[in-house]
DSSP file (Angstrom, degrees, kcal/mol; ACC not computed):
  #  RESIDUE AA STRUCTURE BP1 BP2  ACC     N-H-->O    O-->H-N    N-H-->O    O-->H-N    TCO  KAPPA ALPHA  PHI   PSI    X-CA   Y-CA   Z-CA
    1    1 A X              0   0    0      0, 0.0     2,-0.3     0, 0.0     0, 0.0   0.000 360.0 360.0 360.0   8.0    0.0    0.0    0.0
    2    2 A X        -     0   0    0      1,-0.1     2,-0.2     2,-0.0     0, 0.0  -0.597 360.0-122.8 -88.1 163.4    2.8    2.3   -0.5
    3    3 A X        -     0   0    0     -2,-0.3     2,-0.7    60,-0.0    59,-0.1  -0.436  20.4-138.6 -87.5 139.1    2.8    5.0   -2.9
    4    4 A X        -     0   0    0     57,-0.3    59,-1.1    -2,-0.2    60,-0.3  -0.861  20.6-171.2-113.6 118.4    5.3    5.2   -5.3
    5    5 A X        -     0   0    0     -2,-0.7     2,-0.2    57,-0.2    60,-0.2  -0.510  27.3-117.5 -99.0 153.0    7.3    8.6   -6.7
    6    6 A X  E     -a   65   0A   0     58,-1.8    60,-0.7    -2,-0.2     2,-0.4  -0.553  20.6-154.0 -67.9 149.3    9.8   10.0   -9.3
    7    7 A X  E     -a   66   0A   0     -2,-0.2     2,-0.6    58,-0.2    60,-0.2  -0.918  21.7-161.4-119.9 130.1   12.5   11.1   -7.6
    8    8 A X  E     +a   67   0A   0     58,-1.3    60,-1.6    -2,-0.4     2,-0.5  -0.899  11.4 179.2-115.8 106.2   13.6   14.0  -10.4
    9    9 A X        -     0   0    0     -2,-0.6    -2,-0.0    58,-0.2    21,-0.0  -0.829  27.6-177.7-107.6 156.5   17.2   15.5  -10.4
   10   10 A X  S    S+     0   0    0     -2,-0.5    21,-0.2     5,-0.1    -1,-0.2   0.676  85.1  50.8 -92.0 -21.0   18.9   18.0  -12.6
   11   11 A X  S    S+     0   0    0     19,-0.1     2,-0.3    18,-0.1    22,-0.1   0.432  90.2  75.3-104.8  -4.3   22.3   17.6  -10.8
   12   12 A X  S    S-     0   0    0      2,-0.1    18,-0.3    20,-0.1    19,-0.1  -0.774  90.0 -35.7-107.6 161.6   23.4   14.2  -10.4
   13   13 A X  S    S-     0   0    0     -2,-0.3    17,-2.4    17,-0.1     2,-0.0   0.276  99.1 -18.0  31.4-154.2   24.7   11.9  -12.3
   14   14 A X        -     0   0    0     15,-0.2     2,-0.4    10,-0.0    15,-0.1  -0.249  56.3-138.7 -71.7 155.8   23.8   11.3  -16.1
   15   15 A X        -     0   0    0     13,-0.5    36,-0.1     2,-0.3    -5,-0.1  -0.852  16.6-130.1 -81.3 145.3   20.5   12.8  -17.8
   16   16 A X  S    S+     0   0    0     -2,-0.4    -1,-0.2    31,-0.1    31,-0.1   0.931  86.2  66.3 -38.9 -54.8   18.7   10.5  -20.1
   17   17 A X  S    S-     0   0    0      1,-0.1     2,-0.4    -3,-0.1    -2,-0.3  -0.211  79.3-134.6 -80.9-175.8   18.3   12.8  -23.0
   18   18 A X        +     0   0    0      1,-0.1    -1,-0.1    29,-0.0    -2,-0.1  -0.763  67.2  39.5-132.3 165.1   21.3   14.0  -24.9
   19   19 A X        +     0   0    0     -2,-0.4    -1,-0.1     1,-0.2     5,-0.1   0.501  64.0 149.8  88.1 -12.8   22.8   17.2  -26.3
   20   20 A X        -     0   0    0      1,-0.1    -1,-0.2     8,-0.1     8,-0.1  -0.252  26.0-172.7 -61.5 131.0   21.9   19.9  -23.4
   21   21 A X  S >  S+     0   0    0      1,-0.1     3,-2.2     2,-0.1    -1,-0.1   0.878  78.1  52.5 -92.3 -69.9   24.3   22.6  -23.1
   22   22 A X  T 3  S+     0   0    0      1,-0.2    16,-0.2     8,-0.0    -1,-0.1   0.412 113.3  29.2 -26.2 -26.3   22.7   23.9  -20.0
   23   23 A X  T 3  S+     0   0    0     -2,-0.1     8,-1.3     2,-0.1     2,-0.3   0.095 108.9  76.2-139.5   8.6   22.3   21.4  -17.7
   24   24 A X  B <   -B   30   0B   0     -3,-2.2     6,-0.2     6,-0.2     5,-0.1  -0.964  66.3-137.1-139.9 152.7   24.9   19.5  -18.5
   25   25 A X        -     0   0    0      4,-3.3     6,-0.1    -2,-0.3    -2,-0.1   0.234  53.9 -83.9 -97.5-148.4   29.1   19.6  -18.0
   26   26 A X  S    S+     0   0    0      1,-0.2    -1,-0.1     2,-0.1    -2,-0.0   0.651 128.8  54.8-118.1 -35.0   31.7   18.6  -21.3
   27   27 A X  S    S-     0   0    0      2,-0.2    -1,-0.2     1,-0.1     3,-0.1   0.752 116.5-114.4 -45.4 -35.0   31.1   15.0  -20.1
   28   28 A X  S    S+     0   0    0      1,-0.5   -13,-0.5    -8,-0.1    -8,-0.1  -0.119  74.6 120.4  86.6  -4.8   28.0   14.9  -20.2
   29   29 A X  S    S-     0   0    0    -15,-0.1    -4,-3.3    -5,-0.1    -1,-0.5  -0.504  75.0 -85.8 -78.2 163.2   26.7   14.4  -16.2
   30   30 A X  B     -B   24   0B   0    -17,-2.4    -6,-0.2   -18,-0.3   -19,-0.1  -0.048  46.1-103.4 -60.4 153.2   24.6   17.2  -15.0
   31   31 A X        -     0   0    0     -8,-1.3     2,-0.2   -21,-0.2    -6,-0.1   0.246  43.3 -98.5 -56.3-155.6   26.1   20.0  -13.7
   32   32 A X    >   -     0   0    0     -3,-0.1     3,-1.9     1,-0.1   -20,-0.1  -0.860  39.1 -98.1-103.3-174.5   26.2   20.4   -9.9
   33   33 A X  G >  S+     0   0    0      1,-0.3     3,-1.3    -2,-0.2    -1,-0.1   0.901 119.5  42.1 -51.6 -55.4   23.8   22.5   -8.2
   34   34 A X  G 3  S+     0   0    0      1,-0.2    -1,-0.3    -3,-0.1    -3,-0.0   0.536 104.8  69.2 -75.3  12.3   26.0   25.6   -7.7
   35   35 A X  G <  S+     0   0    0     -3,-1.9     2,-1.0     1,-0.1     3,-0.3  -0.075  74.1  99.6-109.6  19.5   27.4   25.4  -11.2
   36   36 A X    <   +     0   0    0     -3,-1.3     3,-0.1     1,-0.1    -1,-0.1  -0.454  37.4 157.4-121.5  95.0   24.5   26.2  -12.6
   37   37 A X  S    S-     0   0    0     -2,-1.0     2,-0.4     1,-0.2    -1,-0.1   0.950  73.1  -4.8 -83.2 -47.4   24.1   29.9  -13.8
   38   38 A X        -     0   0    0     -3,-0.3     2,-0.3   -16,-0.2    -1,-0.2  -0.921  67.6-179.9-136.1 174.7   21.6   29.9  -16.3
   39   39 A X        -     0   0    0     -2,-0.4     2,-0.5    -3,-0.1   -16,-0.1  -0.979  33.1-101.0-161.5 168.7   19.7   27.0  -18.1
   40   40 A X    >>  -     0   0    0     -2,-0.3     3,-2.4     1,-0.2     4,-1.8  -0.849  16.7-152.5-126.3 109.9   17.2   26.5  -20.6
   41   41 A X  H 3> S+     0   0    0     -2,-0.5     4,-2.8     1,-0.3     5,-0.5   0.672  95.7  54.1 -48.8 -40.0   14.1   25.9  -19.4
   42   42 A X  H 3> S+     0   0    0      1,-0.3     4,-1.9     2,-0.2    -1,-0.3   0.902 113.3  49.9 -61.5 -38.9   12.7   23.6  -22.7
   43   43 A X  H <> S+     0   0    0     -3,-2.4     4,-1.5     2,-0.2    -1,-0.3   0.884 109.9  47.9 -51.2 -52.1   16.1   21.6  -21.9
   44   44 A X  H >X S+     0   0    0     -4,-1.8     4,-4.5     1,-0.2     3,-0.8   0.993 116.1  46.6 -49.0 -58.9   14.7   21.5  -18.1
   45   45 A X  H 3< S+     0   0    0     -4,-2.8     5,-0.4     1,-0.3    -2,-0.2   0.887 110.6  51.7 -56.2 -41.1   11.1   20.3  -19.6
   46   46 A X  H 3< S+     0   0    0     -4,-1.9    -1,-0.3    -5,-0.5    -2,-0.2   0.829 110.3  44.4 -83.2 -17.4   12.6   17.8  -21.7
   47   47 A X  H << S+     0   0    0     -4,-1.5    -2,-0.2    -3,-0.8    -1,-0.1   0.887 114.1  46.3 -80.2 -48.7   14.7   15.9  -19.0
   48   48 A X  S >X S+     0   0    0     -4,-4.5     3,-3.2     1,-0.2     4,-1.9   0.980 115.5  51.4 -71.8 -51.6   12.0   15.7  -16.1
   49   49 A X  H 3>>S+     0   0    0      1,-0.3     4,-2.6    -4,-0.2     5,-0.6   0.991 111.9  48.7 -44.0 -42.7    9.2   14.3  -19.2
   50   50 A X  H 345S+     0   0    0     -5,-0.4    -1,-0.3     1,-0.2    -2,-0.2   0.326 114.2  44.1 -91.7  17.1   11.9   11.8  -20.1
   51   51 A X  H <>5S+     0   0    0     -3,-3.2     4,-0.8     3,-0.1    -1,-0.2   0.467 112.6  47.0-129.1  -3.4   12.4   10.6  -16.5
   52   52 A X  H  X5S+     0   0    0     -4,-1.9     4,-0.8     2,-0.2    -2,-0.2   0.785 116.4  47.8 -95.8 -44.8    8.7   10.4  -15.3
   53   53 A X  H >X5S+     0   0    0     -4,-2.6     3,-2.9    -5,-0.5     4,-1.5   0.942 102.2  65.7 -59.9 -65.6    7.9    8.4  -18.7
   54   54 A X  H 3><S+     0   0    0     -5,-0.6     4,-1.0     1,-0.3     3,-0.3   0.705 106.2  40.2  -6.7 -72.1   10.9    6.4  -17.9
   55   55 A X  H 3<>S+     0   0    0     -4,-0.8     5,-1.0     1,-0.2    -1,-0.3   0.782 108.9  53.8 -61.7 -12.9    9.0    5.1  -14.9
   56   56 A X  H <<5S+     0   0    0     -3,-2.9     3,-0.3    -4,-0.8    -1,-0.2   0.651 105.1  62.7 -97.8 -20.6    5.4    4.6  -16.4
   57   57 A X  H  <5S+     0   0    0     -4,-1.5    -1,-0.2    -3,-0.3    -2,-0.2   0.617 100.7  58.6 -76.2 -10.0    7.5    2.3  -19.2
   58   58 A X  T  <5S-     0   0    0     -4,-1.0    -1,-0.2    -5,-0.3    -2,-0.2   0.468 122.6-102.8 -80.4  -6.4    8.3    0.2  -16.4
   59   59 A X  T   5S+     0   0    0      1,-0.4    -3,-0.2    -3,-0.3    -2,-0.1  -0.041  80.7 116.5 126.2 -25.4    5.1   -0.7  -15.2
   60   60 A X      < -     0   0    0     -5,-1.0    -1,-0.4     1,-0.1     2,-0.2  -0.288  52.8-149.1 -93.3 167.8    4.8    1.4  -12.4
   61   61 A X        -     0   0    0    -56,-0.0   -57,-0.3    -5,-0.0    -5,-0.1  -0.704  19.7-161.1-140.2  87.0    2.0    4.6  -11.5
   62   62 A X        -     0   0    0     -2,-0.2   -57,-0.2     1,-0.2     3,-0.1   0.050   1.4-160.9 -64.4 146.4    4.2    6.8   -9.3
   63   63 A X        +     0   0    0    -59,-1.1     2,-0.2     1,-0.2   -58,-0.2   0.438  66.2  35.4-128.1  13.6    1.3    8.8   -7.6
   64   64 A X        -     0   0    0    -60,-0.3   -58,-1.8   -58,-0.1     2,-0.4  -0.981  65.0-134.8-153.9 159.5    3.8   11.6   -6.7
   65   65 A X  E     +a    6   0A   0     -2,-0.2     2,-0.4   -60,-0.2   -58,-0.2  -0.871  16.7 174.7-116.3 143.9    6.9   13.7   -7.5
   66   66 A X  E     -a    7   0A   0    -60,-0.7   -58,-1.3    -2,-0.4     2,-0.3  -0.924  19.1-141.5-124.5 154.0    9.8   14.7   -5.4
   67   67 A X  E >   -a    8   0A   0     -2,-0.4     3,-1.1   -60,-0.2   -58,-0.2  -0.838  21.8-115.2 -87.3 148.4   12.9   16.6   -6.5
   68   68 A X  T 3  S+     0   0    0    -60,-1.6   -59,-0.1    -2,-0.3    -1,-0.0   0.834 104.0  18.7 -49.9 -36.6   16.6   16.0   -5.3
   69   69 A X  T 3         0   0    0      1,-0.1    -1,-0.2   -36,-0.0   -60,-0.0   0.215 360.0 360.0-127.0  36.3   17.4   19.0   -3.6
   70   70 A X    <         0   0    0     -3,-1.1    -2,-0.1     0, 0.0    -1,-0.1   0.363 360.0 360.0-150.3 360.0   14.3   20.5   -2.8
């Protein structure tokens, strides 16, 4: 009976999509939090959509969202 969430970061580890200059370092992991001056929000929009389907293509029906630092 427990509920299950996205946990959503911008600032750890790898993103799923690819190509963001904003949100992302010359490696490609996310920046960290305090490295991050400006960003582009459609970039933002496109990462958290591609990590909440992520979970609903696994079977599961998160009935809430949390962020990483927040």
């Amino acid at each position: 009976d427990l509920g299950i969430g996205v946990h959503l970061t911008l600032t750890c580890y790898y993103p799923l999509g690819k190509g963001y200059k904003s949100l992302t370092r010359r490696d490609g992991s996310f920046k960290k939090q305090g490295d991050i001056n400006e960003f582009d929000e459609e970039e933002m929009y496109e990462e958290l959509k591609l990590q909440i389907e992520k979970v609903f293509a696994s079977g599961l029906h998160p009935d809430h969202l949390d962020s990483h630092h927040h």
